[in-house]
C-alpha positions as CSV (number, residue, x, y, z in Angstrom):
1,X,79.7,-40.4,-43.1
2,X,81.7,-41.1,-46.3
3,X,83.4,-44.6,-46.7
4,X,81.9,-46.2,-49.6
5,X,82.1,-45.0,-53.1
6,X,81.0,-46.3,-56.4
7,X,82.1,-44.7,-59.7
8,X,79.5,-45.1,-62.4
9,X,81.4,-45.6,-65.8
10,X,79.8,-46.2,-69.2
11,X,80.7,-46.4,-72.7
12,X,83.4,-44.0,-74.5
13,X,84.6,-42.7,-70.7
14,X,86.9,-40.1,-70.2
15,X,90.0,-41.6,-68.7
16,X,91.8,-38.1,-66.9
17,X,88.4,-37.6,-65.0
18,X,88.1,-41.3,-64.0
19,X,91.2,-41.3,-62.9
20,X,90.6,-37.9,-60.7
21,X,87.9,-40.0,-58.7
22,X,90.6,-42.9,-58.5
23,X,93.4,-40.7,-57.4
24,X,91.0,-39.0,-54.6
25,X,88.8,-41.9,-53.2
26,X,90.1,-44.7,-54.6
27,X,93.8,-45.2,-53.6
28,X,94.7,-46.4,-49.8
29,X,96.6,-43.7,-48.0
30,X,95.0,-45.2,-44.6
31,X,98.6,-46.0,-43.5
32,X,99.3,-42.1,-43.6
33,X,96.3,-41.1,-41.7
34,X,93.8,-40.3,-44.7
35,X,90.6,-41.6,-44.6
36,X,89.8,-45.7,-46.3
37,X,87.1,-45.7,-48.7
38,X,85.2,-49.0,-50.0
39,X,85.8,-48.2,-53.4
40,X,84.3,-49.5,-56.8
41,X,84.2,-48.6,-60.4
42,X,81.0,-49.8,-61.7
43,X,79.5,-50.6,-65.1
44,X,75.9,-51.9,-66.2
45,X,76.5,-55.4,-66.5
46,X,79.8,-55.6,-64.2
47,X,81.8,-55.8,-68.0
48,X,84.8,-53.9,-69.4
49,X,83.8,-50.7,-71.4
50,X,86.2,-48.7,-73.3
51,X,87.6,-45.1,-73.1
52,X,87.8,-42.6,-75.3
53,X,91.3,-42.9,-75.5
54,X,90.8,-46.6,-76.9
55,X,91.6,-48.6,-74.1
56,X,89.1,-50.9,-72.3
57,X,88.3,-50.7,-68.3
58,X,87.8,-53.6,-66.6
59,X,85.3,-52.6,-63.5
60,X,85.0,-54.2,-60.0
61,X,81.4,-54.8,-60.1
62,X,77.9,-53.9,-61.8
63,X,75.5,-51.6,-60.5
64,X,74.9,-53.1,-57.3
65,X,77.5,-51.0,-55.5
66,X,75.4,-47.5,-56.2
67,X,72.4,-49.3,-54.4
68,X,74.4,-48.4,-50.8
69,X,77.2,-46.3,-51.6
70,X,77.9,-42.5,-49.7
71,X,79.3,-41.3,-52.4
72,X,78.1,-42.2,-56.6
73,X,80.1,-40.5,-59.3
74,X,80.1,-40.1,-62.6
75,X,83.1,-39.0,-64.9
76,X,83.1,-37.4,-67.5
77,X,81.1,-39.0,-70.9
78,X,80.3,-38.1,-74.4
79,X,77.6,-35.2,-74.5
80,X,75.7,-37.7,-77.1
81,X,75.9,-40.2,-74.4
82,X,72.8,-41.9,-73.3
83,X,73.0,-43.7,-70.4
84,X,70.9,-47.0,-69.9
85,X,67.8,-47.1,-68.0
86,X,69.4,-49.0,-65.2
87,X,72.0,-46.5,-64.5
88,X,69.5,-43.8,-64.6
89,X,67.6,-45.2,-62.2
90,X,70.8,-46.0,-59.7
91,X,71.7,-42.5,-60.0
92,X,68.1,-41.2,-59.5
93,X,67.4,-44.1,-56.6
94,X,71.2,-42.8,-55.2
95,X,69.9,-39.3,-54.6
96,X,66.2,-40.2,-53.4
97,X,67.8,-42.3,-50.1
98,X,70.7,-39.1,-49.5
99,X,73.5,-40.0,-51.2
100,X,76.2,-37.9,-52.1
101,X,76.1,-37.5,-56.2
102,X,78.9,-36.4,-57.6
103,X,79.4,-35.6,-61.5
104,X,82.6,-34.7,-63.3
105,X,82.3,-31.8,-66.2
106,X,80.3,-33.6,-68.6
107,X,79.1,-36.4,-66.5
108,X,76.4,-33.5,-65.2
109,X,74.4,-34.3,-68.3
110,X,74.1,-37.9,-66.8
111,X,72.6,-36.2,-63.7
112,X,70.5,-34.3,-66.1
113,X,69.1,-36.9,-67.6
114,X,68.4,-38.8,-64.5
115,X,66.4,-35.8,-63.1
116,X,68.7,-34.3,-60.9
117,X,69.3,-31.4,-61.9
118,X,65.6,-29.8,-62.1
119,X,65.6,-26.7,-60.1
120,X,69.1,-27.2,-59.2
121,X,71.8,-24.6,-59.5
122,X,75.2,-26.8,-61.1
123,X,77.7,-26.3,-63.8
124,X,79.9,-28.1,-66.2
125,X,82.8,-27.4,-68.6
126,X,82.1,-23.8,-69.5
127,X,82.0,-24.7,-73.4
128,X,79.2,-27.1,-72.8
129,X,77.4,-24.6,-70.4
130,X,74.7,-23.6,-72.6
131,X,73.6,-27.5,-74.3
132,X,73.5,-28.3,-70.5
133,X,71.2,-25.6,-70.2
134,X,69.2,-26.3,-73.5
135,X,68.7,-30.0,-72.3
136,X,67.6,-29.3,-69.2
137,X,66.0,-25.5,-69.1
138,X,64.7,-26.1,-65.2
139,X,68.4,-26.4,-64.2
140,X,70.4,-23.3,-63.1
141,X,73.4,-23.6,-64.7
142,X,76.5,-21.6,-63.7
143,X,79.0,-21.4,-66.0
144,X,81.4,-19.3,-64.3
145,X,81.8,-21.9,-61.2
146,X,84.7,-24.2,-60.9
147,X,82.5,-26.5,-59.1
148,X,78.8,-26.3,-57.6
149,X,76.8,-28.0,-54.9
150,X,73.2,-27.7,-54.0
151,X,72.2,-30.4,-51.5
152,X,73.5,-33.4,-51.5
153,X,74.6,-33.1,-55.5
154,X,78.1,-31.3,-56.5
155,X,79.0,-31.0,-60.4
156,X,82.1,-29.9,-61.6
157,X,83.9,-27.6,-64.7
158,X,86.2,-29.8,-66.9
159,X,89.3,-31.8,-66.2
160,X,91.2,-30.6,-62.9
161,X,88.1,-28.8,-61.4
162,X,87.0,-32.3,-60.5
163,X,90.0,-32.6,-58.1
164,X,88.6,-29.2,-56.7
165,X,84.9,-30.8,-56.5
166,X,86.2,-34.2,-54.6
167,X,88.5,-31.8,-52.4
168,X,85.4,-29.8,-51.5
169,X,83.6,-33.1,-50.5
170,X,86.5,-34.5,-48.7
171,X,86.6,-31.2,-46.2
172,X,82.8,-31.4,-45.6
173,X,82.7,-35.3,-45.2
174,X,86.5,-34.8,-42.7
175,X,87.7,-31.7,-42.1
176,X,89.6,-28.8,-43.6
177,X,92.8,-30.7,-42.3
178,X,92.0,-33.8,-44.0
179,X,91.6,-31.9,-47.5
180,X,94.4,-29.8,-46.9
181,X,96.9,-32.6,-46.3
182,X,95.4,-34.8,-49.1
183,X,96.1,-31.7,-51.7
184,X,99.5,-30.9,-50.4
185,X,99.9,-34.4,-51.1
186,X,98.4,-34.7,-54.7
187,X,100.7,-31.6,-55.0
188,X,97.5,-29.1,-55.8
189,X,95.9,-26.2,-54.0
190,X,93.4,-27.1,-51.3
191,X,91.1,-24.1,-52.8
192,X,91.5,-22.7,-56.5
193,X,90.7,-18.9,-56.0
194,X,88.0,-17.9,-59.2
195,X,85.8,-19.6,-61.5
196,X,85.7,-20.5,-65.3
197,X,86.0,-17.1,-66.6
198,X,89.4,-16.7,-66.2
199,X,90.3,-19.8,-68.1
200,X,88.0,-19.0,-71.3
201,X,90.1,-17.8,-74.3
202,X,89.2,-14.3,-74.8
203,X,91.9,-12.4,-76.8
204,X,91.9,-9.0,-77.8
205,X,90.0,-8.6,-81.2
206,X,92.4,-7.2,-84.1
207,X,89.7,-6.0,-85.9
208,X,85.8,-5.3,-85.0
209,X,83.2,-5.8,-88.0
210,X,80.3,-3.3,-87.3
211,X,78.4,-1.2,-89.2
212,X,78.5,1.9,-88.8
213,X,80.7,2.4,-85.5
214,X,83.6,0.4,-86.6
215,X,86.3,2.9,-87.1
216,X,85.5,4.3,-83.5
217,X,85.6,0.6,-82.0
218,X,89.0,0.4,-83.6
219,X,89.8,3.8,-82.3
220,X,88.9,2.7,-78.5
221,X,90.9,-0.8,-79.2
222,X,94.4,1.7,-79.2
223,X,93.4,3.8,-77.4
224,X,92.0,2.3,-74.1
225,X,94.5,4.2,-71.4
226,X,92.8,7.3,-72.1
227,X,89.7,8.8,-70.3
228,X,86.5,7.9,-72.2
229,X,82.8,9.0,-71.9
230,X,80.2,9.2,-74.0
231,X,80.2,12.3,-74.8
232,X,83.4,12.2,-76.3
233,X,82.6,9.0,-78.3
234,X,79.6,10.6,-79.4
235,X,81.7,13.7,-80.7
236,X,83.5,11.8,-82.5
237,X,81.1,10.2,-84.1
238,X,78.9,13.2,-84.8
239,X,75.6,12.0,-83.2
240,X,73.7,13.1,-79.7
241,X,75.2,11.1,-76.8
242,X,71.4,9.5,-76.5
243,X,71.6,8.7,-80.1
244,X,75.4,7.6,-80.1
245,X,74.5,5.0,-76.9
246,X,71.0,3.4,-78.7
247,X,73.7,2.6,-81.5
248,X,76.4,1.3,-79.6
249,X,74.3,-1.2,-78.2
250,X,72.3,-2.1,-81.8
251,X,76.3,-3.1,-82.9
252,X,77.6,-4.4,-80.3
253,X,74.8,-5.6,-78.0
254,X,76.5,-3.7,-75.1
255,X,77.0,-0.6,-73.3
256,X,79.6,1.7,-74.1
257,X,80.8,1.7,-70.6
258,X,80.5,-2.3,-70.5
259,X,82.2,-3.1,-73.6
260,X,85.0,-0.7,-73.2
261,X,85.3,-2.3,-69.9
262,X,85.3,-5.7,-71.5
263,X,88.1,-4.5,-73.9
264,X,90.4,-2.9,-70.9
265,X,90.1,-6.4,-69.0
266,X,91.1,-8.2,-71.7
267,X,94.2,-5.8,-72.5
268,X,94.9,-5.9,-68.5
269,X,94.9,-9.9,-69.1
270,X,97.7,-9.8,-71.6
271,X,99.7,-7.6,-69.7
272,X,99.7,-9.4,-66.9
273,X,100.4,-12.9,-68.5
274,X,103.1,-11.7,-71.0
275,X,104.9,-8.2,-69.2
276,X,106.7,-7.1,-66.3
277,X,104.6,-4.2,-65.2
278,X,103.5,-4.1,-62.0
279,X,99.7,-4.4,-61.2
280,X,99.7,-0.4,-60.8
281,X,101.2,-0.4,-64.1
282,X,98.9,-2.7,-65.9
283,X,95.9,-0.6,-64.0
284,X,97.2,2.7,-65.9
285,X,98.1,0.8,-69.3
286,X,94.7,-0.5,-69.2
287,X,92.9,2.7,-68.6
288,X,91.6,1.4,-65.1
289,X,93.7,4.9,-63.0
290,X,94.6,2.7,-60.3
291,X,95.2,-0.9,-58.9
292,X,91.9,-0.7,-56.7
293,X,90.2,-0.4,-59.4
294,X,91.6,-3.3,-61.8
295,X,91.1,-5.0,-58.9
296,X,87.3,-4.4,-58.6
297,X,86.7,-5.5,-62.3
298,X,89.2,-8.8,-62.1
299,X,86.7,-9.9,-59.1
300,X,83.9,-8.9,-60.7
301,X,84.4,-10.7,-64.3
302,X,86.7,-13.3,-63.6
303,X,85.8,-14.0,-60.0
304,X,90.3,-13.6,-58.6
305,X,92.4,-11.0,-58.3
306,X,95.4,-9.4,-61.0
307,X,97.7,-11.0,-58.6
308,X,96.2,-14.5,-59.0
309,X,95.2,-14.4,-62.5
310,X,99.2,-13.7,-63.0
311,X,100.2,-16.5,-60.7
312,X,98.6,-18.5,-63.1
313,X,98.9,-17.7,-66.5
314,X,102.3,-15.8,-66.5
315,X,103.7,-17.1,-69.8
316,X,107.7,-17.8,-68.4
C-alpha cells in the first residue's frame, strides 16, 4: 500500500531532485486514472528553508507527517549536510515500523547517517561513490547502479536517476502498467537500460605519463585495431613476457589485456557517439574482430549495449 508520502527537506536543498519527488508523487493525476497520494514536503520545525539555487521553500508541515507515511524521502542535500537529531530519528523510526525510504543521489548520506545503510547494498551519484563509502565503510555501495533497493530502502544516482528510482517504486507499489503510463506521460523511459558507467567522462588519454612503458602505451593508443598479445608487447619492449606483464601492472596498475581493453572501449565509445560506422565497423576500428564481441565488453563495463550507448550519446 502506497498513498501517503512525506518528503523530508532541509537546509541548502537541491531544487531538480525535490521537484522529481513532486513531479512523481506529489501532483494529482487521479482524474486520469493514476494513483492519489497524501502528499507532504516536510521540514523540522514546519518553516521555509532555502535551496541551493537561493530561493526559499515553504513546506506543508513539520516532521509529523514521516511519523505514518508509506513512503519518506529525501532529495538530494549538501554532502557537508548534517541533518538534525529529529530528522534522524524520523528517518531511522520510518524504517524500524516498514516504511518505504527513499533517498535521492546525495540524500543517501542522510540515510547513512541515520543508520540505514549498515550492511546495505545502495548507491549515489557516481562522483560521490567513494565519501559515501568512507563515511559509512559497513555499506555496500554500488557505484555503477542507476538506482538500488535492498528491503524496504531504494537510493538513487544523481539528478534524473531519481525519476528511475520513484518509477521503480511506483511498479512495485501498482503495477508495470501504472509506471509505464505515468513515464510515457512524464515523457521518459519506464526502464533506463545500464548503470552509471556509461555516463562517467572517460576520454581517450592523449598522452600516458609512465615510466618506463610509455612509448609502448602510446604505441597501443594508435594502434588498437591490430592483434595484440603479450608476447608481441613484450618484443617490443625487449623483456620476457613474465617480466614485461609484472611491469605493465607496476605502471599502470592493470593487466595488459585489461587496460588495452579499457582503451578499445573507450575508442569504441567515441566512435559510436561522433561517427557513422555501423556497430560491426566500430567492433573492427576498435580492435574487438566482431560486433559480438564489442557487445560482450559494452555489457560487461558499462552495463547496455553499442546500440544503446549510441541512442544516447550520439552527438547530432
Amino acid at each position: 500500500m502506497l498513498t501517503r508520502v512525506a518528503v523530508l527537506a532541509l537546509e541548502e536543498i537541491a531544487p531538480f531532485e525535490l521537484g522529481v519527488l513532486c513531479e512523481v508523487f506529489g501532483t494529482d493525476r487521479t482524474a486520469d486514472g493514476f494513483p492519489g497520494y497524501d502528499f507532504a514536503v516536510c521540514t523540522v520545525d514546519g518553516g521555509p528553508v532555502r535551496t541551493r539555487s537561493g530561493f526559499l521553500i515553504e513546506p506543508h508541515a513539520d516532521l509529523a507527517p514521516l511519523a505514518d507515511a508509506d513512503l519518506v524521502a529525501v532529495p538530494a542535500h549538501p554532502l557537508a549536510c548534517d541533518a538534525p537529531p529529529a530528522a534522524v530519528a524520523a528517518l531511522r523510526a520510518a524504517a524500524e515500523r516498514g516504511a518505504w525510504v527513499l533517498a535521492v543521489c546525495s540524500g543517501a548520506f542522510l540515510l547513512g547517517q541515520a543508520g540505514l545503510l549498515d550492511g546495505r547494498r545502495c548507491t549515489t551519484h557516481w562522483n560521490h561513490a567513494a565519501l559515501l563509502r568512507e563515511r559509512y565503510p559497513t555499506a555496500q555501495v554500488a557505484p555503477d547502479e542507476l538506482y538500488v533497493q535492498d528491503g524496504r530502502v531504494i537510493t538513487s544516482a544523481g539528478t534524473a536517476a531519481g525519476i528511475d528510482a520513484c518509477l521503480h517504486l511506483v511498479r512495485q507499489a501498482h503495477g508495470a502498467s501504472v509506471a509505464t503510463k505515468l513515464a510515457r506521460r512524464m515523457v521518459v523511459p519506464p526502464h533506463r537500460a545500464g548503470g552509471q558507467s556509461q555516463f562517467i567522462e572517460a576520454p581517450i588519454p592523449e598522452a600516458v605519463d609512465c615510466q618506463t612503458l610509455q612509448p609502448l602505451l602510446e604505441w597501443l593508443l594508435r594502434h588498437l585495431d591490430q592483434p595484440l598479445t603479450v608476447d608481441d608487447l613484450a618484443g617490443r619492449t625487449h623483456m620476457a613476457p613474465r617480466t614485461f606483464a609484472r611491469r605493465f601492472r607496476a605502471e599502470t596498475g592493470a593487466t595488459p589485456h585489461d587496460w588495452i581493453t579499457h582503451q578499445r572501449v573507450l575508442l569504441a565509445r567515441r566512435l559510436l557517439e561522433e561517427t557513422e560506422l555501423s556497430v560491426e565497423s566500430v567492433a573492427t576500428r576498435a580492435g574487438f574482430g566482431d560486433s559480438a564481441t564489442l557487445r560482450h565488453h559494452f555489457a560487461r563495463r558499462l552495463g547496455t549495449t553499442p546500440l544503446g550507448y549510441r541512442q544516447t550519446f550520439r552527438l547530432r
